[in-house]
N, C-alpha and C positions, 0 to 999 in steps of 0.2 A: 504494500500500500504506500502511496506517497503524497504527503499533504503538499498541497500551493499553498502561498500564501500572498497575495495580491498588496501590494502598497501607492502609493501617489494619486491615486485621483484628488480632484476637485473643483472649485470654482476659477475656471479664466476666461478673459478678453477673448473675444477672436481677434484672431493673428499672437495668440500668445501659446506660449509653449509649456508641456508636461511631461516630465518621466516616467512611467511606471517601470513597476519593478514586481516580480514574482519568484521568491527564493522558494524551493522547494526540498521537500527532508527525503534523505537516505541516500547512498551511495551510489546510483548507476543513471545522475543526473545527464551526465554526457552522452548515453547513449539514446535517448532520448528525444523524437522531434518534439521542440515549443512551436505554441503559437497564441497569438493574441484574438479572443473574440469580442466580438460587442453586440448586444442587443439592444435596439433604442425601444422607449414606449410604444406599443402595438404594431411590432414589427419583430421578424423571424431573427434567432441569433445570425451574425456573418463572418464569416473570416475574416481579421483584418490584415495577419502577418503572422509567416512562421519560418521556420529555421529549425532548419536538419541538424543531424548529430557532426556533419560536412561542414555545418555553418551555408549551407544553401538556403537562400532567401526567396520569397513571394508575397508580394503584396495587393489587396485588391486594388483595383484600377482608379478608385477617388481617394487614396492614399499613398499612390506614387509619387517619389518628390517632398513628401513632408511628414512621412513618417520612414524612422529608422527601426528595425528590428537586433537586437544582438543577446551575446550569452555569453560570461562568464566560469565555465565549468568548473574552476577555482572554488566560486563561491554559491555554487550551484544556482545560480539567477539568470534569469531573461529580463531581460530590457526591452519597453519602447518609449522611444522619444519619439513626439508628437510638437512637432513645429507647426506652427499658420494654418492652427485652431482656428478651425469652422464650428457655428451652431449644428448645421448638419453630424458634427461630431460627437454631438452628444450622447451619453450610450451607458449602461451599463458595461465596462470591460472586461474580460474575463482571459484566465491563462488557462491554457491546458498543453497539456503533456500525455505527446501518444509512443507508444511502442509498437507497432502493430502486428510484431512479430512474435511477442507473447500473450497479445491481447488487451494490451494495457493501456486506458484511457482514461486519465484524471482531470477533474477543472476545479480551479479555483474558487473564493467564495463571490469574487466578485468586486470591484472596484466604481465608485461612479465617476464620470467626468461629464463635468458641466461647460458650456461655452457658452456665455451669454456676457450683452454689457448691461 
C-alpha cells in the first residue's frame, strides 16, 4: 500500500503561479508512473500531467507551456509547477501513482487550487 500525500494548493491571481507537491511512503517510489489529476465542479476527473519511472512527460493540451511536471526519487515527490494560472484552472488536484504491472493504482487525498481575483 502507498499513501500520497498532496501539498500546495490554494488561492491565486491569474497569471500567478503554484507548486504542488505529492511525497508518497514506502520504498519502490521510483518505479512508479506519477501523474497529476484534476476534477473541476461538475465535471469528469482529467489528466493533467504524468511522468514515467524514465522521467517521460505528457501533458494535456490546455496545459502545455505552463505547466511543469517533475520527480525527485530522492525524496520520493512529484512536483507541478503551475505558471499563468487561468480560472479555467480551477480544480480539485489530485496525485496518483500507477504501476501497472502489478496492479497498483493509488491517489491522493486531494489538493484545491483556486484562480480567481
Amino acid at each position: 500500500q502507498v499513501q500520497l500525500v498532496e501539498s500546495g494548493g490554494g488561492l491565486v491571481q491569474p497569471g500567478g503561479s503554484l507548486r504542488l507537491s505529492c511525497t508518497a511512503s514506502g520504498s519502490l517510489f521510483r518505479f512508479y508512473k506519477m501523474g497529476w489529476y484534476r476534477q473541476a465542479p461538475g465535471k469528469q476527473r482529467e489528466s493533467v500531467a504524468t511522468i514515467s519511472s524514465l522521467r517521460n512527460t505528457n501533458y494535456t493540451d490546455s496545459v502545455k507551456g505552463r505547466f511543469t511536471i517533475s520527480r525527485d526519487n530522492a525524496k520520493n515527490t512529484v512536483y507541478l509547477q503551475m505558471d499563468s494560472l487561468k480560472p479555467e484552472d480551477t480544480a480539485v488536484y489530485y496525485c496518483n501513482a500507477r504501476r501497472p504491472s502489478v496492479g497498483a493504482d493509488y491517489w491522493g487525498q486531494g489538493t484545491q487550487v483556486t484562480v480567481s481575483s
